[in-house]
C-alpha distance (Angstrom), angle and dihedral (degrees) to the residues before:
residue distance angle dihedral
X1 . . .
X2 3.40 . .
X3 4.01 93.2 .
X4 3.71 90.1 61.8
X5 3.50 103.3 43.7
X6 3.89 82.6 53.8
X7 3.61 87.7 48.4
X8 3.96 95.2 49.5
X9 3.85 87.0 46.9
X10 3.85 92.8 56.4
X11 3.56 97.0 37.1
X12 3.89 79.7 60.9
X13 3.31 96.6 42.8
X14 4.12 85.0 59.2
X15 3.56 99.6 48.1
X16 3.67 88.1 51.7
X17 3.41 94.9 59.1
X18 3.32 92.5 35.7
X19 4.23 89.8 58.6
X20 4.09 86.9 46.6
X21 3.52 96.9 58.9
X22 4.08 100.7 39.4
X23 4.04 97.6 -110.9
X24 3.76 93.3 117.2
X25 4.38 124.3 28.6
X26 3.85 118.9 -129.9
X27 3.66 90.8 -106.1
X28 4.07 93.6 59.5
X29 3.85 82.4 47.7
X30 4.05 90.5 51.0
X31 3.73 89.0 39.8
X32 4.06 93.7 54.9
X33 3.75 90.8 39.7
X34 3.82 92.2 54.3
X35 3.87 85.5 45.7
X36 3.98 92.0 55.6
X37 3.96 81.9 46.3
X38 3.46 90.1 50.8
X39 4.08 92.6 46.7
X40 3.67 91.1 51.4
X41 4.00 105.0 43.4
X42 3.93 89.6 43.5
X43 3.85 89.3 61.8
X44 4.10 83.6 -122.7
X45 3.93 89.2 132.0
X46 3.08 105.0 70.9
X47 3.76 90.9 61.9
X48 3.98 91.4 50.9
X49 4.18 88.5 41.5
X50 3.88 73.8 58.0
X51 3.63 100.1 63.6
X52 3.91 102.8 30.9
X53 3.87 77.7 58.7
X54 3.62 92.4 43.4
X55 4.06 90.9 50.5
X56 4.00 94.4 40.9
X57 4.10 93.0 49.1
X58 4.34 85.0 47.6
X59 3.68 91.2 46.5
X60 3.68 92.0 46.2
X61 3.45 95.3 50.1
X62 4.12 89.0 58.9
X63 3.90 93.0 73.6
């Protein structure tokens, strides 16, 4: 859980800063923050929290 909230956070982080300096328009922005709305209310996350977990537990198992 705490993976993807630290995901979210920097994925907001980036769009910020991506906004500031003119790379993406406010409507992209709106469009990926409905899309993230979208993700959550649909109940779609927990089947992508799946495989970041999935991924982080294989990679951690490589050390």
């Amino acid at each position: 859980m705490i993976l993807s909230v630290s995901l979210t956070a920097l994925s907001g982080i980036a769009l910020f800063f991506l906004m500031r300096h003119h790379y993406v328009r406010v409507g992209s922005a709106v469009v990926a923050a409905l899309f993230g709305y979208a993700l959550a209310s649909t109940g779609l996350h927990t089947a992508i929290d799946h495989l970041i977990t999935t991924i982080a537990t294989a990679l951690g198992s490589l050390h």
